[in-house]
PAGUPA-971628 format. One record per residue (C-alpha): x, y, z. Coordinates in steps of 0.05 Angstrom, whole numbers, plus 5000, padded with zeros to 4 digits. Layout:
BEGIN
XYZ
...
END
This chain:
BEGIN
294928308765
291928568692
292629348678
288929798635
294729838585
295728988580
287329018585
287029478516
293029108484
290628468486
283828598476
285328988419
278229108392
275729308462
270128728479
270928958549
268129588539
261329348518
260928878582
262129538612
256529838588
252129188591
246629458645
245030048602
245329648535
239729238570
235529728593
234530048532
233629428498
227829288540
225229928543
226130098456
220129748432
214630138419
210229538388
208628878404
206128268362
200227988420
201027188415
196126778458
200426398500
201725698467
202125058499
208524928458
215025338442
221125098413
226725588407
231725468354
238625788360
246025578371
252225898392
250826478432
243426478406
242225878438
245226088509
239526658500
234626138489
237125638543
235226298586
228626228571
227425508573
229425608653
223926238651
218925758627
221225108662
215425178720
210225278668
205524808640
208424988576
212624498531
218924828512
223924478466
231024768444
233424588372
241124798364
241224528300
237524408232
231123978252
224824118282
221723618326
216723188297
211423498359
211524128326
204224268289
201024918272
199025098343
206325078356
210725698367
217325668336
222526278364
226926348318
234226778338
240226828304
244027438314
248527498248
242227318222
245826858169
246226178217
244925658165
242425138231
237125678246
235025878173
233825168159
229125068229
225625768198
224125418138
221224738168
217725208212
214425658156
212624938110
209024698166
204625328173
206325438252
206326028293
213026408279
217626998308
223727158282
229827478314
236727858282
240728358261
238328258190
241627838157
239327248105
233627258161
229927858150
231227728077
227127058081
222727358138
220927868090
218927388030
215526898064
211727418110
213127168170
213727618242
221127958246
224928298302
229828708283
235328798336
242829118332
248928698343
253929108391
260428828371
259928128363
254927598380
256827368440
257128158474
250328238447
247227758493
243228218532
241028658479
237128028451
235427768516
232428398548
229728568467
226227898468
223127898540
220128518522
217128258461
214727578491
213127888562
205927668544
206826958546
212426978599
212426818676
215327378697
213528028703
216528788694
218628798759
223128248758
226828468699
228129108727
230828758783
234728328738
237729038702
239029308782
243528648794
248128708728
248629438758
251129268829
255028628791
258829228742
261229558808
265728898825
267828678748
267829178712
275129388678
276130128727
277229578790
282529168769
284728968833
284128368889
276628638902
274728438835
271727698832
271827618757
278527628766
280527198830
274826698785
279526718728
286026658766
283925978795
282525718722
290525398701
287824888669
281724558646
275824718690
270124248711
263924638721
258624288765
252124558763
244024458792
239524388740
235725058747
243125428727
244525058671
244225618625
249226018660
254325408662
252825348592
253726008574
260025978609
263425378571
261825828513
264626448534
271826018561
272225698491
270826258449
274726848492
278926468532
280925878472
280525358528
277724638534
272024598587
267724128616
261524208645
256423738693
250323708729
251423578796
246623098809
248322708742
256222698762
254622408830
252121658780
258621758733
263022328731
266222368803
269221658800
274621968752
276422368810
281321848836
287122428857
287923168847
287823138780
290823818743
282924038736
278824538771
272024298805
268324988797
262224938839
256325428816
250925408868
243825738872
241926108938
235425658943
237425028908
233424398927
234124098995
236123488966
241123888915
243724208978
245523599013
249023338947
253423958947
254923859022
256623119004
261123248940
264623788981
267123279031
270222808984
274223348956
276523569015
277822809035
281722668971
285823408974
283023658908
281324418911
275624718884
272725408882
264925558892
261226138862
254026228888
248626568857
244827248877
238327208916
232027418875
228427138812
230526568762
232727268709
237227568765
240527028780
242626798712
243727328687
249327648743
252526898739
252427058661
256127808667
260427498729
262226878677
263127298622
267027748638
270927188680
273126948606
275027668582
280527708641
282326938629
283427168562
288627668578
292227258626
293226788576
295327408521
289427148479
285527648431
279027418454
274927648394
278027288334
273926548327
278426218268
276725538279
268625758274
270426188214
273425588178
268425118188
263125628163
267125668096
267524918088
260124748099
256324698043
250425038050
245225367994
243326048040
END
């Protein structure tokens, strides 16, 4: 079982503290801007982003997914050739200085489209500045990948207009990382905590299946393992693996078959789970399920995101991993050979 002591020596720059304070980092981030920019609501977005930018954007992609609204995600340097001036074109990088992003900002800003931008400040706001074009300042707490929900709950607030979803349901969303905190958070370090019975079943590589709709949490979570946890991980849609993927399930392999489910998943989704289930259990392999909260699209992903993350922060220490330092990311930044 992790203690406080092995909990602040391992995670020597204290990561875990910001989860901690997560539901109140959100809730001022949705509450501290005073003023708007009004966009008419488009009949295209693309949101360009990668790393943890782009799990804030895969967020809203499942916001806008039962819209009549076509939403594209770039996580890299090109803009679709769809993309006209009627386009918008949400821009996010939180360092600011993501070369992937600054390039899409750029494509965006020759073509003459609709454009919001979103950092810290960075080589951003430096271009956003020149060029004119509509900024968002927003702090980083930490690190990228803890300042997920400031962005997120910054960025709802700003787009609310052309969003389905209204106040109410983020403030729901807000009340669920709240009750979630009571469970995870790093005062109840003990067998009642389900962050941590989540990342004492992962030993090896996990397999995370998934239903469309949660994609962005499963996502999100790959991210989190690799980055916190320094740990391969594999991740599937459920539906997909059932044409491919489960015929390399021949024996109990020395993987984890993580099972995310949604409270109201598709009939037909359902009976796939049911279905998959049984030929684990047939061929002895275990696997552990983690279902969703009841409630909007927001609440949901976003308690499987805290649960998830935080999931990787106590992986982390059982493994006596730092999980801040991200060498491997730092050296490829150095070798690329970009002009920002």
């Amino acid at each position: 079982m992790i203690d406080e002591i092995e909990l602040d020596k391992i995670d020597a720059s204290g990561m875990y503290k910001i989860y901690d304070s997560w539901p109140e980092i959100a809730e001022k981030s949705y509450n501290r801007i005073e003023s708007k920019n009004d966009f008419e609501r488009p009949s295209h977005i693309v949101f360009a982003g990668v790393g943890g930018s782009g799990a804030i954007n895969d967020v809203f992609a499942a916001i806008l997914s039962k819209t009549n609204i076509h939403v594209e995600i770039v996580k890299g340097y090109l803009l679709p050739k769809t993309v006209n001036k009627k386009t918008l074109v949400i821009t996010t990088s939180v360092s600011g200085n993501t070369v992937e992003t600054l390039n899409v900002l750029l494509e965006a800003k020759k073509i003459d489209c609709k454009i919001v931008a979103f950092s810290n400040g960075g080589k951003m706001e430096k271009i956003c500045q020149k060029e004119s074009i509509v900024f968002r300042k927003i702090v980083m707490v930490h690190s990228p990948r803890t300042s997920f929900v400031s962005f997120l709950f910054s960025m709802l607030k700003e787009l609310e207009d052309i969003l389905p979803i209204n106040k109410n349901e983020v403030l729901e969303a807000i009340v669920q990382l709240k009750k979630t905190r009571k469970i995870i958070n790093s005062k109840n370090l003990n067998d009642s905590n389900i962050a941590i019975s989540l990342a004492n079943e992962i030993k090896n590589i996990p397999i995370i299946y998934y239903p469309w709709g949660l994609q962005a949490a499963c996502i999100r979570f790959k991210n989190s393992l690799q980055e916190n946890s320094k740990m391969h991980v594999i991740t599937e849609d459920i539906i997909e693996t059932s044409h491919n993927g489960i015929v390399a399930w021949k024996k109990n392999e020395k993987m984890k078959p993580i099972l995310i489910q949604g409270q109201d998943d598709f009939i037909k989704t359902k009976e796939r789970w049911t279905i998959i289930k049984e030929y684990f259990v047939k061929n002895n392999i275990e696997y552990k399920e983690i279902f969703s909260v009841e409630g909007g699209i927001l609440s949901k992903l976003i308690q499987l995101i805290y649960l998830f993350d935080y999931t990787s922060i106590y992986l982390s220490v059982i493994r006596k991993i730092d999980p801040t330092p991200v060498i491997p990311i730092n050296f490829i930044k150095k070798r690329l050979n970009d002009s920002f």
